[in-house]
ModelCIF file with pLDDT and N, C-alpha, C, O atoms, coordinates in Angstrom:
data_MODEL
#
_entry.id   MODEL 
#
_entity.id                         1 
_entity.type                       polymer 
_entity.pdbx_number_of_molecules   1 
#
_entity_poly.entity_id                      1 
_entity_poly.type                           'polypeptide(L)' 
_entity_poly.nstd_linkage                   no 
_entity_poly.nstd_monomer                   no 
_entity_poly.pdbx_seq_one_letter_code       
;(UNK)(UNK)(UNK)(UNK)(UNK)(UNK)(UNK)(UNK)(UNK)(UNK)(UNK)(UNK)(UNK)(UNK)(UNK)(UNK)
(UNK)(UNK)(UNK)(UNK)(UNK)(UNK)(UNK)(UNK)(UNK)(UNK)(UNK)(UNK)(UNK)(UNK)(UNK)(UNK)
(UNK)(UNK)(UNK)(UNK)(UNK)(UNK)(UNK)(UNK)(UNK)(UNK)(UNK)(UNK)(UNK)(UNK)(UNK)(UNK)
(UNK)(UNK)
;
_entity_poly.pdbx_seq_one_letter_code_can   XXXXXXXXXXXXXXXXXXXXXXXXXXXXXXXXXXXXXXXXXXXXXXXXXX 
_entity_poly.pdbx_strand_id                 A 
#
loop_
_entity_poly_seq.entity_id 
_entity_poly_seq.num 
_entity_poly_seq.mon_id 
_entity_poly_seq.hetero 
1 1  UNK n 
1 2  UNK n 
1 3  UNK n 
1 4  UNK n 
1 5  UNK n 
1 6  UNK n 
1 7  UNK n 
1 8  UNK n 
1 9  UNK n 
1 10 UNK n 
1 11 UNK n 
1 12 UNK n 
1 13 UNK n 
1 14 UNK n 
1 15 UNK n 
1 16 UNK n 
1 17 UNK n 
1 18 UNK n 
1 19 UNK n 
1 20 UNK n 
1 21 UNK n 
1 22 UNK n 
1 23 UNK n 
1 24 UNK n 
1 25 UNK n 
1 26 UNK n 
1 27 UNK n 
1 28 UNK n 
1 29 UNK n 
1 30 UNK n 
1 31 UNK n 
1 32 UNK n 
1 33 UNK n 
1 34 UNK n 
1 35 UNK n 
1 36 UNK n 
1 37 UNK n 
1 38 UNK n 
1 39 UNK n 
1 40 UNK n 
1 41 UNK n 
1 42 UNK n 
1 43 UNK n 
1 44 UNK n 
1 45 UNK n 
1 46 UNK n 
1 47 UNK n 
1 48 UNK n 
1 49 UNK n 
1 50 UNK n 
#
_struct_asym.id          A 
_struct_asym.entity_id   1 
#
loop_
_ma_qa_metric.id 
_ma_qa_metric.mode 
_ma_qa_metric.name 
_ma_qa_metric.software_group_id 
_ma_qa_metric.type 
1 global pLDDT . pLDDT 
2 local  pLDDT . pLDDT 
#
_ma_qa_metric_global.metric_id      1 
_ma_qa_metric_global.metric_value   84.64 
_ma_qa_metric_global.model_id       1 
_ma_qa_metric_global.ordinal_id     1 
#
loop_
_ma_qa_metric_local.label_asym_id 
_ma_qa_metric_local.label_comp_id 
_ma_qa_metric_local.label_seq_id 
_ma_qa_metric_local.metric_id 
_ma_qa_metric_local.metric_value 
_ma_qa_metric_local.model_id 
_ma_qa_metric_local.ordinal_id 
A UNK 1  2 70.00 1 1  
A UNK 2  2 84.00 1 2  
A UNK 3  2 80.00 1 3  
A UNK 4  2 78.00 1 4  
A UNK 5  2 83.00 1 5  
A UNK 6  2 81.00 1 6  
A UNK 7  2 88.00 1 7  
A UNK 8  2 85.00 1 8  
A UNK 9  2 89.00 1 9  
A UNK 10 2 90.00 1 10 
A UNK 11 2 92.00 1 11 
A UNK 12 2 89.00 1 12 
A UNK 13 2 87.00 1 13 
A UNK 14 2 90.00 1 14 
A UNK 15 2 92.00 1 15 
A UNK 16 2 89.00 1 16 
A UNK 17 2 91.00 1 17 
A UNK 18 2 87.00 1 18 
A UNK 19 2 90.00 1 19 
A UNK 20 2 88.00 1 20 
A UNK 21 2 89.00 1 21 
A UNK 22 2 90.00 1 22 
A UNK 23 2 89.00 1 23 
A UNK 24 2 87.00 1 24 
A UNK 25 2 90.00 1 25 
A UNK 26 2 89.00 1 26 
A UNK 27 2 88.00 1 27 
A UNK 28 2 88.00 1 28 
A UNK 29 2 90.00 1 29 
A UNK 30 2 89.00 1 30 
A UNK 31 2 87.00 1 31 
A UNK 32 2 88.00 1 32 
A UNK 33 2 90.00 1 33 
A UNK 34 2 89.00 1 34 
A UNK 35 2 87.00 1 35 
A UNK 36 2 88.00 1 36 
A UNK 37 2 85.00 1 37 
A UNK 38 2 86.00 1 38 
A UNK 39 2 86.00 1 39 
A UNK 40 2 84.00 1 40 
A UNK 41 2 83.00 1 41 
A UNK 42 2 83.00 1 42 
A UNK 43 2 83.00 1 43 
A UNK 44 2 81.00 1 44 
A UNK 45 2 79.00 1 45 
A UNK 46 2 81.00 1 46 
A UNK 47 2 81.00 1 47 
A UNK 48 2 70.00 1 48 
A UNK 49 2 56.00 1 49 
A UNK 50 2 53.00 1 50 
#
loop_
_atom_site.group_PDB 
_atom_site.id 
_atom_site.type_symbol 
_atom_site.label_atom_id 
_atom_site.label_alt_id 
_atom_site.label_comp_id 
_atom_site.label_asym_id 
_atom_site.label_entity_id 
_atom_site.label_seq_id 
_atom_site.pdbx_PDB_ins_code 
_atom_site.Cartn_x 
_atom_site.Cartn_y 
_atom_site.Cartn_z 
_atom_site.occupancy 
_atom_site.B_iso_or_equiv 
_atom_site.pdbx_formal_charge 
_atom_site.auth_seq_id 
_atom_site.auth_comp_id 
_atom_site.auth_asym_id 
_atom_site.auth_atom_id 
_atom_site.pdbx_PDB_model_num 
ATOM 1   N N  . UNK A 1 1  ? 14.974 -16.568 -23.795 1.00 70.00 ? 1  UNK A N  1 
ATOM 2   C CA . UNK A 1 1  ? 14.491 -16.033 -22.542 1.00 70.00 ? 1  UNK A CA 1 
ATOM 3   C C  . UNK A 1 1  ? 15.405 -16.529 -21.421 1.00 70.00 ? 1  UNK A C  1 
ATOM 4   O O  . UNK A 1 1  ? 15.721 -17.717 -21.359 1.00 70.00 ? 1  UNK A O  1 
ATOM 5   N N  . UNK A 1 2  ? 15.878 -15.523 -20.440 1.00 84.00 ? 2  UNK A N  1 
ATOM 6   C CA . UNK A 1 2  ? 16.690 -16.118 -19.356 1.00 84.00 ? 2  UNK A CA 1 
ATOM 7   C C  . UNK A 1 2  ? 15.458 -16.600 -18.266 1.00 84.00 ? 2  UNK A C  1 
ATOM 8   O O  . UNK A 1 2  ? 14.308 -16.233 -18.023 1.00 84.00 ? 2  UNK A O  1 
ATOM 9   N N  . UNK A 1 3  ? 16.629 -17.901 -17.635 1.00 80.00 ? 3  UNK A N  1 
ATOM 10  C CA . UNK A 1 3  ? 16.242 -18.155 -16.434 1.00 80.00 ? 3  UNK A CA 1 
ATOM 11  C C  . UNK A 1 3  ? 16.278 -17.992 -15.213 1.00 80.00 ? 3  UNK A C  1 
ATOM 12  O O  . UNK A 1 3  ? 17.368 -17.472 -14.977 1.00 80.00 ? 3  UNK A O  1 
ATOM 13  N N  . UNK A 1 4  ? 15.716 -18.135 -14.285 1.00 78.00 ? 4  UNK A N  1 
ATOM 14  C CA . UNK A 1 4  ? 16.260 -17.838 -12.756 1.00 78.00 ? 4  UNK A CA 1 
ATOM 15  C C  . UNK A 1 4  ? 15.605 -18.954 -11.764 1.00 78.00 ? 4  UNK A C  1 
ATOM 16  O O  . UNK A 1 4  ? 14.428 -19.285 -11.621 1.00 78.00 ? 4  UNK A O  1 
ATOM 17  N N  . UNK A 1 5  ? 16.784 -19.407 -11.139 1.00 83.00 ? 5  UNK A N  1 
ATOM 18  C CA . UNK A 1 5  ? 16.427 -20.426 -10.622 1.00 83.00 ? 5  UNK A CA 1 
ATOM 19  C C  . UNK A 1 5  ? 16.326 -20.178 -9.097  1.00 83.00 ? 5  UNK A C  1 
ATOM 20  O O  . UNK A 1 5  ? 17.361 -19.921 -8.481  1.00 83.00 ? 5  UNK A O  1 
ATOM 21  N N  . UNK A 1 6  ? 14.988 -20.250 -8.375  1.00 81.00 ? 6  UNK A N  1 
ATOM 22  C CA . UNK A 1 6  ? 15.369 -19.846 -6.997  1.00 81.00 ? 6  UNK A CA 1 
ATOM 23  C C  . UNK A 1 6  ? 14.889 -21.310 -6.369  1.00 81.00 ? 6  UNK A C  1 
ATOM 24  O O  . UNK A 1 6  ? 14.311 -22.229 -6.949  1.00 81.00 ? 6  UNK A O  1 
ATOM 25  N N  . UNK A 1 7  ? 15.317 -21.215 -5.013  1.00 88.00 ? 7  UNK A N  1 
ATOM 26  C CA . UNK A 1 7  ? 15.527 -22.783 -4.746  1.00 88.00 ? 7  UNK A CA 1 
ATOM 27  C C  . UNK A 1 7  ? 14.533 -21.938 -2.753  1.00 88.00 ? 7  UNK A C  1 
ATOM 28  O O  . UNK A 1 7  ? 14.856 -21.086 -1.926  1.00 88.00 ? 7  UNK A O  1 
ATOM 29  N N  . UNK A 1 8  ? 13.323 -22.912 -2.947  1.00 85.00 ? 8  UNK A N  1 
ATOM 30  C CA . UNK A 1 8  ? 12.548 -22.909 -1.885  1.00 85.00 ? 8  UNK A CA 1 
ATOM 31  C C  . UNK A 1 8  ? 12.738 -24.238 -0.656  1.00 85.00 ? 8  UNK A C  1 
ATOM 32  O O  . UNK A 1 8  ? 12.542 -25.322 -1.204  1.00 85.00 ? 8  UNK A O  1 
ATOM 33  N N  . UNK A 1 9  ? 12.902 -24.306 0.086   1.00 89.00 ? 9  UNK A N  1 
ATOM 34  C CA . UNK A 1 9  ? 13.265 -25.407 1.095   1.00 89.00 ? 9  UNK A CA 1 
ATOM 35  C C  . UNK A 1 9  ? 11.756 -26.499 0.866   1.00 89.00 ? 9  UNK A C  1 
ATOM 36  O O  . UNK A 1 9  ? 10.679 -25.902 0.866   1.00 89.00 ? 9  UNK A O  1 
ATOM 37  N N  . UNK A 1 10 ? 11.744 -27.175 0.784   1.00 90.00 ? 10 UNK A N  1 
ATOM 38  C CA . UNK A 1 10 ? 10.915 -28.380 1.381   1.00 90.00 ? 10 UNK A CA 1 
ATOM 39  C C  . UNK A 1 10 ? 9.924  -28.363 2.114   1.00 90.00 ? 10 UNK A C  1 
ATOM 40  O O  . UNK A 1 10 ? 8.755  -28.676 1.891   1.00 90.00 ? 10 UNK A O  1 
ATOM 41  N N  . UNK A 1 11 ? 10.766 -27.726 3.612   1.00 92.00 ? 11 UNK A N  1 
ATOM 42  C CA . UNK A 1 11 ? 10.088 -27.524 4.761   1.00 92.00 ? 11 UNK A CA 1 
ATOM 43  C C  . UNK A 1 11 ? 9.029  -26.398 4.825   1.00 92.00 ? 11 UNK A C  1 
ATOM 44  O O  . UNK A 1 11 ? 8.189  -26.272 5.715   1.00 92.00 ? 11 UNK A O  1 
ATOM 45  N N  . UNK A 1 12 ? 9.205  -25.551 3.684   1.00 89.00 ? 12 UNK A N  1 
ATOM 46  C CA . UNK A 1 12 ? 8.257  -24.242 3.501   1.00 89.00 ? 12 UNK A CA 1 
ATOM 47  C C  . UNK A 1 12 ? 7.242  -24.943 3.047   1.00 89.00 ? 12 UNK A C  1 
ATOM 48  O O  . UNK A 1 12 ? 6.136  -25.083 3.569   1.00 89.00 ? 12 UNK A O  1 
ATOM 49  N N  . UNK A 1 13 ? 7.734  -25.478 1.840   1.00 87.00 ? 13 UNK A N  1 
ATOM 50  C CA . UNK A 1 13 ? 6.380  -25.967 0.964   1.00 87.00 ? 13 UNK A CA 1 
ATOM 51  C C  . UNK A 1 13 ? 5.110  -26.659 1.310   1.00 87.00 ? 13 UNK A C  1 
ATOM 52  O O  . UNK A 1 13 ? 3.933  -26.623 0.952   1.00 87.00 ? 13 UNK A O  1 
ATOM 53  N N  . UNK A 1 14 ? 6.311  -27.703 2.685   1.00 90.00 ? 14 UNK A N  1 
ATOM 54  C CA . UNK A 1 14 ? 5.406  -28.740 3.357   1.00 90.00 ? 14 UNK A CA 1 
ATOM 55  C C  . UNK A 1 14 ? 4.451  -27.641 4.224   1.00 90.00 ? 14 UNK A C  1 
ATOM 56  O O  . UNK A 1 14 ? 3.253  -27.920 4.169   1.00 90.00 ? 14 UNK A O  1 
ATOM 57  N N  . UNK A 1 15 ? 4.686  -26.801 4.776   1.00 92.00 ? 15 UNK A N  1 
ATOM 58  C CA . UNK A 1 15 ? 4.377  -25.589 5.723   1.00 92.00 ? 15 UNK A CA 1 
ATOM 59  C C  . UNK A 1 15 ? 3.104  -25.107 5.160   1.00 92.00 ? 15 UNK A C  1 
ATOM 60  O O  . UNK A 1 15 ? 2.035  -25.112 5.771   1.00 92.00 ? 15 UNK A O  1 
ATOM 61  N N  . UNK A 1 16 ? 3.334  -24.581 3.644   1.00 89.00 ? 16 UNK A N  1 
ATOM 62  C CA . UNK A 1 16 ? 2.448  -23.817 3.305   1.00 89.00 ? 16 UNK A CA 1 
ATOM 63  C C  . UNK A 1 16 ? 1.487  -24.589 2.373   1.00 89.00 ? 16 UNK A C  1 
ATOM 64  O O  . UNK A 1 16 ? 0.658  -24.005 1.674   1.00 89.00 ? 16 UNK A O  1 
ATOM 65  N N  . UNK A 1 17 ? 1.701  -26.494 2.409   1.00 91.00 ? 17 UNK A N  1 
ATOM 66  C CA . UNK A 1 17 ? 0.815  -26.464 1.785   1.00 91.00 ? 17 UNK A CA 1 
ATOM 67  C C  . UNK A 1 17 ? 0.933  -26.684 -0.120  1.00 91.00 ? 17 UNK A C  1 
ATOM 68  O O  . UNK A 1 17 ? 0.065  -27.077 -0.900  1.00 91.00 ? 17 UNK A O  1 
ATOM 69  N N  . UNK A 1 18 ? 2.071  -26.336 -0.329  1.00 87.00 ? 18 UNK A N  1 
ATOM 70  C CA . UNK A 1 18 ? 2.018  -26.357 -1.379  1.00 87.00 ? 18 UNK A CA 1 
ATOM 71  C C  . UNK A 1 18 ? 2.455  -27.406 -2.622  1.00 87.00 ? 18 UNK A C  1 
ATOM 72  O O  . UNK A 1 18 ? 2.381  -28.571 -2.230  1.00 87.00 ? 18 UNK A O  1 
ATOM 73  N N  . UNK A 1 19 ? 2.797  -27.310 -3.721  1.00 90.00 ? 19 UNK A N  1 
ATOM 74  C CA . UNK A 1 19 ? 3.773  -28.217 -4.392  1.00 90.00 ? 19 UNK A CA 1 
ATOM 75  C C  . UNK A 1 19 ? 4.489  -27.446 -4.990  1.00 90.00 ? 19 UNK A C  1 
ATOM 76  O O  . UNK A 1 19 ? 4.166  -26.258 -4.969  1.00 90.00 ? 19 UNK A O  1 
ATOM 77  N N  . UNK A 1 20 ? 5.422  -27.763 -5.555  1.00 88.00 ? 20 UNK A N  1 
ATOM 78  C CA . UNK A 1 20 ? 6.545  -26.820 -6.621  1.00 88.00 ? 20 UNK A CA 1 
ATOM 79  C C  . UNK A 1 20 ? 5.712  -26.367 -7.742  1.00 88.00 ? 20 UNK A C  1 
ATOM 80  O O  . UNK A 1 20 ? 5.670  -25.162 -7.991  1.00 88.00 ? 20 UNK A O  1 
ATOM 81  N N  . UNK A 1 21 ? 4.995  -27.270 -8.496  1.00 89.00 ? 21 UNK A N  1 
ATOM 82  C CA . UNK A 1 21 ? 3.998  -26.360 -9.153  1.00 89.00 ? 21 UNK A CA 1 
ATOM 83  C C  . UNK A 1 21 ? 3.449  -25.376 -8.562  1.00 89.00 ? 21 UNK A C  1 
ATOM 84  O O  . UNK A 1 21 ? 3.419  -24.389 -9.297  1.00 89.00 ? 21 UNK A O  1 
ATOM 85  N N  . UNK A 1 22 ? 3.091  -25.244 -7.757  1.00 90.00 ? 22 UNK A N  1 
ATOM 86  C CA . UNK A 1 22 ? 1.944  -24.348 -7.294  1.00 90.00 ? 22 UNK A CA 1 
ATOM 87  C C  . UNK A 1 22 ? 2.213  -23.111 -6.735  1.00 90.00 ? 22 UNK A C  1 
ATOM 88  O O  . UNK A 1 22 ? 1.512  -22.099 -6.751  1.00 90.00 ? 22 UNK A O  1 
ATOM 89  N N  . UNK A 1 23 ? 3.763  -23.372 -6.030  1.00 89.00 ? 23 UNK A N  1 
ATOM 90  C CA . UNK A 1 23 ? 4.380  -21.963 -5.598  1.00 89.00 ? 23 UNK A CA 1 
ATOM 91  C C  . UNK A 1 23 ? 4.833  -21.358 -6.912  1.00 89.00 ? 23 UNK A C  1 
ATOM 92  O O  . UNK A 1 23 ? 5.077  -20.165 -7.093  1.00 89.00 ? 23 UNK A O  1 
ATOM 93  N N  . UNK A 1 24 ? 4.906  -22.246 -7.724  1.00 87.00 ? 24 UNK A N  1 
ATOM 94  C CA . UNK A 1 24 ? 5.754  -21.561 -9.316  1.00 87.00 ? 24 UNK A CA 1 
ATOM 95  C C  . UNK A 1 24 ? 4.616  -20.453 -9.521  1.00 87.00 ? 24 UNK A C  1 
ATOM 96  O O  . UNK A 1 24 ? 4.757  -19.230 -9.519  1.00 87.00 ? 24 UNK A O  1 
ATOM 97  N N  . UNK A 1 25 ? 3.253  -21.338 -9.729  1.00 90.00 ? 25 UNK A N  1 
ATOM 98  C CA . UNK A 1 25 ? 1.941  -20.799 -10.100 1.00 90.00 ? 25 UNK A CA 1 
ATOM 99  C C  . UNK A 1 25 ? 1.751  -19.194 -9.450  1.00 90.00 ? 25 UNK A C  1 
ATOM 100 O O  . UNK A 1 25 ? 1.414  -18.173 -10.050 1.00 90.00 ? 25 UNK A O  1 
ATOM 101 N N  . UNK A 1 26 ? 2.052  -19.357 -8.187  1.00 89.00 ? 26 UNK A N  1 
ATOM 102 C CA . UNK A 1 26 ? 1.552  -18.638 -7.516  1.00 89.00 ? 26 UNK A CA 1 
ATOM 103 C C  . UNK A 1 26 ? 2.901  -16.982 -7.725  1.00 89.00 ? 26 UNK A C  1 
ATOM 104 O O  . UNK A 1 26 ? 2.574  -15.802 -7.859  1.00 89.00 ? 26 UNK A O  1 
ATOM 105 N N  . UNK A 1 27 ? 4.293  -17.547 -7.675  1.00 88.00 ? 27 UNK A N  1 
ATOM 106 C CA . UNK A 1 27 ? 5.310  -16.602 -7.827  1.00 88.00 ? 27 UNK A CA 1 
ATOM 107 C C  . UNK A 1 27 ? 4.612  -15.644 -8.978  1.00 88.00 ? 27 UNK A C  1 
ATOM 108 O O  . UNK A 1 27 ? 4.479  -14.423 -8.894  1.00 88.00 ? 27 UNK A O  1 
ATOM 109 N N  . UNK A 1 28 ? 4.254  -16.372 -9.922  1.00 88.00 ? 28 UNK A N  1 
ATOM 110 C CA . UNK A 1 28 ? 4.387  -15.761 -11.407 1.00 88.00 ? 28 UNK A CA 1 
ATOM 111 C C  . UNK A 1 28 ? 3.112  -14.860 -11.262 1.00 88.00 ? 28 UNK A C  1 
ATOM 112 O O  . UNK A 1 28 ? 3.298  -13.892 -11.998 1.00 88.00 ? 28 UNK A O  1 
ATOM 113 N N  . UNK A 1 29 ? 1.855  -14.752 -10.610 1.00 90.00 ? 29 UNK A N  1 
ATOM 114 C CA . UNK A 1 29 ? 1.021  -14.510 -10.696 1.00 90.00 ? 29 UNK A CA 1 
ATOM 115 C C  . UNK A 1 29 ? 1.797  -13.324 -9.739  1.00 90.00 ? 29 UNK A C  1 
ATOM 116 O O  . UNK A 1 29 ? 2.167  -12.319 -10.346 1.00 90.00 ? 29 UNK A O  1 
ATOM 117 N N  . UNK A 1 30 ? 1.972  -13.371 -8.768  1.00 89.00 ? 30 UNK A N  1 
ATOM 118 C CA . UNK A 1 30 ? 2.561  -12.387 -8.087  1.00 89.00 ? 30 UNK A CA 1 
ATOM 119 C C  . UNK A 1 30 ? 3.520  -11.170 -8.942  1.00 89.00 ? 30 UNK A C  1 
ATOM 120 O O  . UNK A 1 30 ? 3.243  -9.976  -9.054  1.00 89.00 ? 30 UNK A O  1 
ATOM 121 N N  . UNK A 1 31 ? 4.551  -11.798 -9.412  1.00 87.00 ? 31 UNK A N  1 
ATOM 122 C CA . UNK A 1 31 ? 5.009  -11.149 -10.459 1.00 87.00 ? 31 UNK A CA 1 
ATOM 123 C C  . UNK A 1 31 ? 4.421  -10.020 -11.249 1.00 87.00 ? 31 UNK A C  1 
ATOM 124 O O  . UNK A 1 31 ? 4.623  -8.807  -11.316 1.00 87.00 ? 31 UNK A O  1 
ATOM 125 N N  . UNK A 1 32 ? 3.670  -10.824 -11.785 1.00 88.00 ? 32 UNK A N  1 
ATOM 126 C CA . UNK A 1 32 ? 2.689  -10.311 -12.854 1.00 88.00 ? 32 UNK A CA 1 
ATOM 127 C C  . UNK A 1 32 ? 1.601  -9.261  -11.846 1.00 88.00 ? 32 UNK A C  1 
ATOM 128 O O  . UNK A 1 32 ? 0.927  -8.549  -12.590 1.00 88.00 ? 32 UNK A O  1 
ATOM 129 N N  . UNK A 1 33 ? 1.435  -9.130  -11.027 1.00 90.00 ? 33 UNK A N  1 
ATOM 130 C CA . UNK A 1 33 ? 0.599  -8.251  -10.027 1.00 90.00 ? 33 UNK A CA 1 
ATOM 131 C C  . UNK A 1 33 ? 1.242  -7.198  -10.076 1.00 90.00 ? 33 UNK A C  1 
ATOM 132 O O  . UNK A 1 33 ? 0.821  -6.165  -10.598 1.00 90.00 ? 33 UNK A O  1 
ATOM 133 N N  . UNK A 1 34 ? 2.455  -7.351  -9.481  1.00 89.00 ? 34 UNK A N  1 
ATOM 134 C CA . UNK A 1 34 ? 3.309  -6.037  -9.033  1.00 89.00 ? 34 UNK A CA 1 
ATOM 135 C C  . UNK A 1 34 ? 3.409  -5.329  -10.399 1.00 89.00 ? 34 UNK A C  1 
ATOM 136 O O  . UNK A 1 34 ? 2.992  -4.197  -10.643 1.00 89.00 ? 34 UNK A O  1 
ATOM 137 N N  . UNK A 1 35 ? 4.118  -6.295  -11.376 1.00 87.00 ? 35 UNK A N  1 
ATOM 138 C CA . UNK A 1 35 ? 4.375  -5.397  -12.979 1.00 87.00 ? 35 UNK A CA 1 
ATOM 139 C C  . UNK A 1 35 ? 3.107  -4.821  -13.718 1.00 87.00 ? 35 UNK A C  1 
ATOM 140 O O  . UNK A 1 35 ? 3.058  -4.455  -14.892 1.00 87.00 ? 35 UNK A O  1 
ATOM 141 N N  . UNK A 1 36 ? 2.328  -4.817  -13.003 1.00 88.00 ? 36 UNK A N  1 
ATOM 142 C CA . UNK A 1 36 ? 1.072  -4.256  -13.279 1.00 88.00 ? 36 UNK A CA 1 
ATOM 143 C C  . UNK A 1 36 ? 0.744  -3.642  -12.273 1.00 88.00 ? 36 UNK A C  1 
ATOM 144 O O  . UNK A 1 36 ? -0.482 -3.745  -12.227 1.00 88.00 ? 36 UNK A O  1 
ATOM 145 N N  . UNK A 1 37 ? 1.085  -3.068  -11.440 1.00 85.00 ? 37 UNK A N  1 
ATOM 146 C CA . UNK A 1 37 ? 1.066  -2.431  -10.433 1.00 85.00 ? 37 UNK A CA 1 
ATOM 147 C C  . UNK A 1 37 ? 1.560  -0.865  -10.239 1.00 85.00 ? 37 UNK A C  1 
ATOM 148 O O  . UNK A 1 37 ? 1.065  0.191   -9.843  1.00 85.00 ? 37 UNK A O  1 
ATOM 149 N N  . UNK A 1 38 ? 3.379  -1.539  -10.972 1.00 86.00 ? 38 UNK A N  1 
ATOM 150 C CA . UNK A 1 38 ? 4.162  -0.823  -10.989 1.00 86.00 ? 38 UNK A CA 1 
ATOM 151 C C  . UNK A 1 38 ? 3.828  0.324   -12.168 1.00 86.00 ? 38 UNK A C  1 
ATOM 152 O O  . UNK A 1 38 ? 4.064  1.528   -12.071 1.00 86.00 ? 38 UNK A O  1 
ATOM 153 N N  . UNK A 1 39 ? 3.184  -0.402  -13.366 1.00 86.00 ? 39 UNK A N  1 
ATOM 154 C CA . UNK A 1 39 ? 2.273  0.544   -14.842 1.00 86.00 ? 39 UNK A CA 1 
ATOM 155 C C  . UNK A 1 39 ? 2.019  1.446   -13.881 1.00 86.00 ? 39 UNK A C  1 
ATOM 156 O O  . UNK A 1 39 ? 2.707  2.245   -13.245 1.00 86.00 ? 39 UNK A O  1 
ATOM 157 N N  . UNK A 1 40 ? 0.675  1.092   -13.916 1.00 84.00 ? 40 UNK A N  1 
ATOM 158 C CA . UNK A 1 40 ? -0.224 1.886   -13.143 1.00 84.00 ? 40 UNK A CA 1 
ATOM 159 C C  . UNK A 1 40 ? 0.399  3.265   -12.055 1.00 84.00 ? 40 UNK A C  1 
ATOM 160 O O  . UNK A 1 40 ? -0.087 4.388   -11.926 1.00 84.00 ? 40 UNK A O  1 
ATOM 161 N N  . UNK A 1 41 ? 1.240  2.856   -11.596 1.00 83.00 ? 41 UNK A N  1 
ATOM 162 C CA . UNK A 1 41 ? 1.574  4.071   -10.516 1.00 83.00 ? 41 UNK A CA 1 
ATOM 163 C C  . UNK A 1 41 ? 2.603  5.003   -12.036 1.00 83.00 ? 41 UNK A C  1 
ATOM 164 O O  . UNK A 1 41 ? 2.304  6.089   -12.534 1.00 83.00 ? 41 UNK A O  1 
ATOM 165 N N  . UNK A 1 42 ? 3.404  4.392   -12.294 1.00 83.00 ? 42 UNK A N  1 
ATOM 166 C CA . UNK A 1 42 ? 3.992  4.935   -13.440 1.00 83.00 ? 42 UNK A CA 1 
ATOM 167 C C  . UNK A 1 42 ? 2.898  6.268   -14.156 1.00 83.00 ? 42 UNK A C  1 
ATOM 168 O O  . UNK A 1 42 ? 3.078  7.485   -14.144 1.00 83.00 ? 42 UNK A O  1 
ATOM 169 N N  . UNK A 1 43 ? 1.814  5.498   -14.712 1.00 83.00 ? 43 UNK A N  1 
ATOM 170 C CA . UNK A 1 43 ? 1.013  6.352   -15.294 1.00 83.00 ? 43 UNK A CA 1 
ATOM 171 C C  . UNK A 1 43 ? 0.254  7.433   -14.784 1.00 83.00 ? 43 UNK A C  1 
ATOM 172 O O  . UNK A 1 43 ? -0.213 8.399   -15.386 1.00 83.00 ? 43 UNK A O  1 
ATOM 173 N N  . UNK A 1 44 ? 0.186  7.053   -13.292 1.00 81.00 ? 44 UNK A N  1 
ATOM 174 C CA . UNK A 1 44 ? -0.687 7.812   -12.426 1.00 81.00 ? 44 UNK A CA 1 
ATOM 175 C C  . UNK A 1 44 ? 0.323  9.269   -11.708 1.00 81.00 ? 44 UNK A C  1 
ATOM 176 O O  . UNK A 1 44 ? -0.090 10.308  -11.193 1.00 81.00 ? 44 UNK A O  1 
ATOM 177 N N  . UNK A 1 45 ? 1.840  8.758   -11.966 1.00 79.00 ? 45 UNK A N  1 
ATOM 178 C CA . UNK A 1 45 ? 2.791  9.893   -11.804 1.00 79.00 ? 45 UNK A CA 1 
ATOM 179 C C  . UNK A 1 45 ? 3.101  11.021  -12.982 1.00 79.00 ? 45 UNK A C  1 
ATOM 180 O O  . UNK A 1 45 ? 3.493  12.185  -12.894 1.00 79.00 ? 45 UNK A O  1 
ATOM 181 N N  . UNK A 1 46 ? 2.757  10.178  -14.135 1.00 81.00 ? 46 UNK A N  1 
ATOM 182 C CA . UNK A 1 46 ? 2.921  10.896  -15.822 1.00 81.00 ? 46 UNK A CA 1 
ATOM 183 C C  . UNK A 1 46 ? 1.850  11.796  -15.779 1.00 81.00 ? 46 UNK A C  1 
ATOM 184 O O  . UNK A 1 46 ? 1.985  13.018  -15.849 1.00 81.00 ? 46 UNK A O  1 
ATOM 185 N N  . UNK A 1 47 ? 0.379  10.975  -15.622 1.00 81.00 ? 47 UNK A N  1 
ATOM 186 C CA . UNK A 1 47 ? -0.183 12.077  -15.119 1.00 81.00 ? 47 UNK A CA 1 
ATOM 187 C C  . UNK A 1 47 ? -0.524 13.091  -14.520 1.00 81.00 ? 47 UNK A C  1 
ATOM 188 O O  . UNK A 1 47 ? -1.379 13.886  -14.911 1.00 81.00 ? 47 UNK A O  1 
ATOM 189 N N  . UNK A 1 48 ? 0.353  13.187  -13.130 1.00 70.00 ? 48 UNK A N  1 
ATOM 190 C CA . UNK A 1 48 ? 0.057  14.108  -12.207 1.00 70.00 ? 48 UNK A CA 1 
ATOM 191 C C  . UNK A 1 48 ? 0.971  14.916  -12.845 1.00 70.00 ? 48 UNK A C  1 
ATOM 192 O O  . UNK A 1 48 ? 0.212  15.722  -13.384 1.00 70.00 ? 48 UNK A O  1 
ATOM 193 N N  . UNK A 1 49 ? 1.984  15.215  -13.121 1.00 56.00 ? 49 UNK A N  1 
ATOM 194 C CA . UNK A 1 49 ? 3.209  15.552  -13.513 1.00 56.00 ? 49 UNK A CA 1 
ATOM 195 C C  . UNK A 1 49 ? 2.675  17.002  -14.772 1.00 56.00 ? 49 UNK A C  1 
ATOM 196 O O  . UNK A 1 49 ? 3.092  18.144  -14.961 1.00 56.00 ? 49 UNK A O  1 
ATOM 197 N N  . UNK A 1 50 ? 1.545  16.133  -15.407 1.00 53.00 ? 50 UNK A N  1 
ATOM 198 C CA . UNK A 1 50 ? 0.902  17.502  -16.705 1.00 53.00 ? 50 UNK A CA 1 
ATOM 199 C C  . UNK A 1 50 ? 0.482  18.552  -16.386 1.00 53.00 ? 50 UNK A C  1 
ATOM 200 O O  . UNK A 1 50 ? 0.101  19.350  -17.242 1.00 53.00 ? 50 UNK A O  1 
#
């Protein structure tokens, strides 16, 4: 599996509160929203399309 390393400042984290865990937590969940998001409209265009 590849990686990707994105690099968040400090000063955000301190900002928002967070820890590096937790923005990780939170990226991936995001992630995972949209790519399930993105299905959905996908399917909802396949369908209109019949």
């Amino acid at each position: 599996m590849d990686k990707t390393i994105i690099e968040i400042p400090t000063e955000l984290l301190q900002a928002a509160k967070l820890t590096p865990q937790e923005a990780k937590k939170e990226l991936a969940i995001r992630l995972y929203q949209r790519h399930r998001l993105n299905e959905e409209q996908a399917g909802e265009l396949a369908e209109d399309s019949r």
